[in-house]
N, C-alpha and C positions, 0 to 999 in steps of 0.2 A: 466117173462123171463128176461134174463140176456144177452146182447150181448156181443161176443168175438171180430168178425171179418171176413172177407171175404176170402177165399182159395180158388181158381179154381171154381170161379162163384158160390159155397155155403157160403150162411151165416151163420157160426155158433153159438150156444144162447144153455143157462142155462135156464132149465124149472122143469116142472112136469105136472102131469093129474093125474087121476083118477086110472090109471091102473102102472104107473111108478112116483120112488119117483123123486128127483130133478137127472136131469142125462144131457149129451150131445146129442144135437140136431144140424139139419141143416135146411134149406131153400134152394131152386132155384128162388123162386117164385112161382113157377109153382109146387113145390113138397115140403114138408116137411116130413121130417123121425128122426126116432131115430137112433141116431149113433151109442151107444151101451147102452144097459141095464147092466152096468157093477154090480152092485150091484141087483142081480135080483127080479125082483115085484117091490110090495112097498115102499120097503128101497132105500134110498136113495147111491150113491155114493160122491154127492156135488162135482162136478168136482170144482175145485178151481185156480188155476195160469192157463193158457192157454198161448202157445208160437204160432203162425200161420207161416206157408209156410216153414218149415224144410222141406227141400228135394223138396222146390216150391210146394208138394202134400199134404205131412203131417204135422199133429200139435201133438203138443206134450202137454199131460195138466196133471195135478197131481188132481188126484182121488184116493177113499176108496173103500175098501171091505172085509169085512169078514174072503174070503179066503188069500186076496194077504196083506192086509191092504194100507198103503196110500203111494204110489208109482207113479214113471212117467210113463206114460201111452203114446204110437205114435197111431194117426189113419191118414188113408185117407177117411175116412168116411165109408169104407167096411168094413174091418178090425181093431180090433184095440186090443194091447196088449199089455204087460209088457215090457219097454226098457230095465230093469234089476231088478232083484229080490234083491238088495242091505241087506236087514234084509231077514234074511231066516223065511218061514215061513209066521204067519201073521200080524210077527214085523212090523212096520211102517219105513220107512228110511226119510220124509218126505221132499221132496224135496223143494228146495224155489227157486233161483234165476238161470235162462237160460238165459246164452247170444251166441250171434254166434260172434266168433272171426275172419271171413271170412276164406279164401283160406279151405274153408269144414269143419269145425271143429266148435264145439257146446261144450262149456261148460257149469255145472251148478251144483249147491253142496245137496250136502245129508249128516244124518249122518248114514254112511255106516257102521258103525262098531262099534260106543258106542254110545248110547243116548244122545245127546246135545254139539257132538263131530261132527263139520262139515266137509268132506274133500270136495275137487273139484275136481270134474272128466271130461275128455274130452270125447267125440264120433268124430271121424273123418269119414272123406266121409257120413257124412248123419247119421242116426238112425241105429247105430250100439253098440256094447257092450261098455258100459262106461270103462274107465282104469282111475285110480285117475293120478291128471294131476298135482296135486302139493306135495309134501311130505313132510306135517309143521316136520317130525321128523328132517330133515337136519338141518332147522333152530333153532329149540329151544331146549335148555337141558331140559329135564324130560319132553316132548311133552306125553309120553305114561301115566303119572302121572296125566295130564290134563282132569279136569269133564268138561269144556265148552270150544268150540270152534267155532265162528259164523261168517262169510261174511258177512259186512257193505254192502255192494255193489262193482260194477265194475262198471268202468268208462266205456265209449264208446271208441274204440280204435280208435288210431291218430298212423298212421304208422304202426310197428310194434311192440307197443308196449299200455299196458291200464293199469290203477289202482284199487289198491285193498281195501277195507280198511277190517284189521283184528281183532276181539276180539279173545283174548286166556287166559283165568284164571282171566280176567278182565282187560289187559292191552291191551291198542289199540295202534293199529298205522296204518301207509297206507305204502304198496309195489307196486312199479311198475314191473310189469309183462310183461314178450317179450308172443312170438306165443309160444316159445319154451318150455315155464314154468322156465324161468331164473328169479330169482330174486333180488330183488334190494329196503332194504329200506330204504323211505324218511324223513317218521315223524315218532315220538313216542308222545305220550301224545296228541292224534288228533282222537276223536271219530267222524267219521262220522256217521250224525243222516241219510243222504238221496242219499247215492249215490253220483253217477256226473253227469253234464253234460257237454256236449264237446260245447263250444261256439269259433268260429274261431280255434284258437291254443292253448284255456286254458280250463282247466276245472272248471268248477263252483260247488262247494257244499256248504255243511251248516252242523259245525261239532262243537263240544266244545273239548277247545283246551286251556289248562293253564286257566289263569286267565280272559280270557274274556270272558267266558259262552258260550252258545251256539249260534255263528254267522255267516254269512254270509261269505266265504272263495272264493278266484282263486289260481290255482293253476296250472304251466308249466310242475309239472311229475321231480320237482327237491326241494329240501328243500330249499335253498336259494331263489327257486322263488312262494313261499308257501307265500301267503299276505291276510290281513284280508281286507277285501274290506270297509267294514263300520260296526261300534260297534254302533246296532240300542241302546241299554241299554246297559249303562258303567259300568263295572266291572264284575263283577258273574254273575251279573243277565242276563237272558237267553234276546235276539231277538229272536229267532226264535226257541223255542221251541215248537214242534207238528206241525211245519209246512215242507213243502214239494219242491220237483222241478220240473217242467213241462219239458216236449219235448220244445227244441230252436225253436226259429223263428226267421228271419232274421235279427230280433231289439235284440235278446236279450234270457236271459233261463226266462221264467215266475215262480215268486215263490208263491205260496198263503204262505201267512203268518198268522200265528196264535197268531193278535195282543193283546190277553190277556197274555200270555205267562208265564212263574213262572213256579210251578209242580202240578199245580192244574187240574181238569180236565176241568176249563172256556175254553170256546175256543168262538172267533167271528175274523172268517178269512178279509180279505183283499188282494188285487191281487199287486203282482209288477212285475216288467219285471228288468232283468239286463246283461248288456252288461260285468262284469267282473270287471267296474271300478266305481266308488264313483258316479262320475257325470250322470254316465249312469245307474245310479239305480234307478229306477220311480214309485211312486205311477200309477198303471190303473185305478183299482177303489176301491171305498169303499164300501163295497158290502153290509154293514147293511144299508149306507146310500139310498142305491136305494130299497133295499127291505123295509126300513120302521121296522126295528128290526135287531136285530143281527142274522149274519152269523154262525150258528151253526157246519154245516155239508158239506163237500165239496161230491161231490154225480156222478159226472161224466168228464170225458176228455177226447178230442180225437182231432185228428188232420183233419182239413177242408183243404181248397180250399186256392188254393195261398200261402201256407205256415202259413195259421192265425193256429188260435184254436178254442173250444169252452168247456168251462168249466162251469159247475153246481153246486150252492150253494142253500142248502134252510135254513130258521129260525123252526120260530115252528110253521109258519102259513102260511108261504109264497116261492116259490122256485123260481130262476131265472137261465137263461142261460146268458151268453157273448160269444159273436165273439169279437175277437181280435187280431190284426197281430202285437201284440207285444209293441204299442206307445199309449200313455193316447189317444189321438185323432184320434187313431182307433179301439178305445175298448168301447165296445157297448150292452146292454142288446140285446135278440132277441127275447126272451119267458121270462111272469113273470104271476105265476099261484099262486092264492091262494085259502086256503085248509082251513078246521076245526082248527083240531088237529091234531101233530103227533101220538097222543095218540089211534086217531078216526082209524086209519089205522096198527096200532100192530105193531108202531116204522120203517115199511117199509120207505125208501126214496120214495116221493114222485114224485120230476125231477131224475131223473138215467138213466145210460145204452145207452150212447151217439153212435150215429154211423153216420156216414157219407157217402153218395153214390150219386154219378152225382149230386154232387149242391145241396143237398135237408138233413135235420139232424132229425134222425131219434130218439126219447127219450120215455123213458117210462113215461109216466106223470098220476096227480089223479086230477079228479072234484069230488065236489060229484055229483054233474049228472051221469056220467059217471062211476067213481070209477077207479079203472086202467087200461089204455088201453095204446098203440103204438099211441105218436102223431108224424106230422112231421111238419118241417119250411124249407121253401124255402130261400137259402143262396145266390144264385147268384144275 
């Protein structure tokens, strides 16, 4: 099983049995059901992205099938159906990234009309029919000439307004975006590799940009206050290539970094926390160094108790978890398990599937005793 998240006292979780292929489920405790057999029997529909509490009831999650192919999908756990038929037929529009912009409104991109051509669409008041909510024709000449267009991500919105970062025929840059779909842009030559995150009144990413490779950025939502925060490797060569951003905590955004970095596929991560600025950028941990080998795979996150975290890394033999409320001196193993082989287990992650409820963290873990089951660690 695979956990999403909690909606109106049901847990929902990514499975299979015997009789249904991998699909959406819930929990009470007290009850487990199938939410929907969306790809019927055997076959699988592999629900994939999950968004939780649209409309406080519904979630929204992107699944396959056959008939519809691989589309955004609303349930309240009763019902559950098509939010729009975007590719007619059993074209795929493949949806990726759902944010809620508040005052009711939900956006999130597909490509709705040419294959590897993104637009963004809004739903206002809840799970209603999408309408495209930006129209790249205004902005670019020969927009309808263009085979790729893709969303870096969206920032978390501050006021009324969030950022965007855009690829179009291979040229990036980032717009800032009101509620209205007014646009406005900042950068050009600024690929954002991971989104933003909103710390205080800045946003933090990790983007390559000219001649410093892929590094560590803040940014106020203006070009003049667009700053490289620190150049982990001087020049071209990448900081933080294949690495990612965490949900802020009050110290700081948490970055795992993937301190092999170059364009190879090495990876042996490490944790940092940063506040936006040079001095406020911190090693947490080293995470090969506590496991006793290198940091392969980052495997799970979710957000705890008091604002910490807790995040899962495992090597090839060994997995661990960290609480952490964002400061080297409160960041801390809590579980550290070890295993065969990743090999012995057909490449499955090991520690995964983080979840958190009343104080207690709930992960999927392997012994060979045991082999995979739902463990839990008491946080408070």
């Amino acid at each position: 099983p695979f956990i999403y998240g909690e909606v109106g006292g049901w847990l929902y979780f990514r499975a299979r049995n015997g009789i249904h292929g991998t699909e959406l489920w819930r929990t009470s405790g007290a009850k487990t059901e199938l939410v929907s057999d969306w790809e019927l029997g055997p076959e699988s529909s592999d629900p994939g992205r999950v968004w939780l509490g649209i409309d406080e009831t519904q979630i929204l999650y992107v699944a396959g099938s056959d008939a519809w192919g691989t589309e955004l999908l609303a349930t309240d756990g009763n019902v559950t159906q098509v939010v729009a038929d975007l590719r007619i037929l059993n074209e795929s529009s493949y949806p990726r990234i759902i944010y809620d912009i508040g005052e009711s409104m939900t956006i999130f991109t597909a490509s709705g009309n040419r294959s590897d051509v993104y637009e963004v669409y809004i739903m206002r008041n809840g799970v209603t029919e999408p309408q495209v909510f930006i129209d790249f024709g205004t902005f670019y000449d020969g927009y309808d000439d263009v085979e790729r267009l893709s969303i870096s991500g969206f920032s978390p919105i501050r006021g009324d307004t969030f950022l965007m970062g855009v690829d179009i025929g291979g040229e990036h840059s980032v717009w800032r975006v009101s509620r209205s779909g007014e646009l406005d842009k900042i950068l050009d030559n600024f690929d954002v590799k991971t989104g933003f995150r909103l710390f205080e009144d800045k946003w933090v990413t990790i983007a390559d940009h000219l001649e410093a490779g892929t590094e560590l950025y803040v940014t106020d939502g203006t070009t003049e206050g667009t700053q490289l925060i620190q150049e982990f490797r001087n020049g071209v060569e990448d900081g933080f290539s294949r690495s990612f951003l965490l949900s802020p905590t009050p110290s700081g955004v948490p970055i795992v970094q993937n301190s092999k970095n170059g364009t190879s596929d090495e990876r042996e991560y490490v944790l940092y926390s940063s506040d936006g600025t040079q001095d406020g950028t911190v090693l947490l941990a080293d995470v090969g160094l506590d496991l006793g080998e290198p940091a392969v795979d980052v495997t799970g996150y979710v957000i705890v108790l008091d604002g910490r975290f807790a995040v899962s890394f495992e090597g090839n033999s060994t997995g661990i978890i960290y609480v952490s409320d964002g400061t080297p001196d409160g960041t801390y193993p809590v579980v550290k398990q070890s295993y065969a082989t990743r090999e012995s287990t057909f490449g499955w992650h090991q520690i995964a599937a983080l979840h958190e409820r009343q104080g207690v963290l709930y992960f999927r873990g392997y012994t060979e005793e045991v082999g995979f089951e739902l463990f839990t660690v008491d946080l408070a």
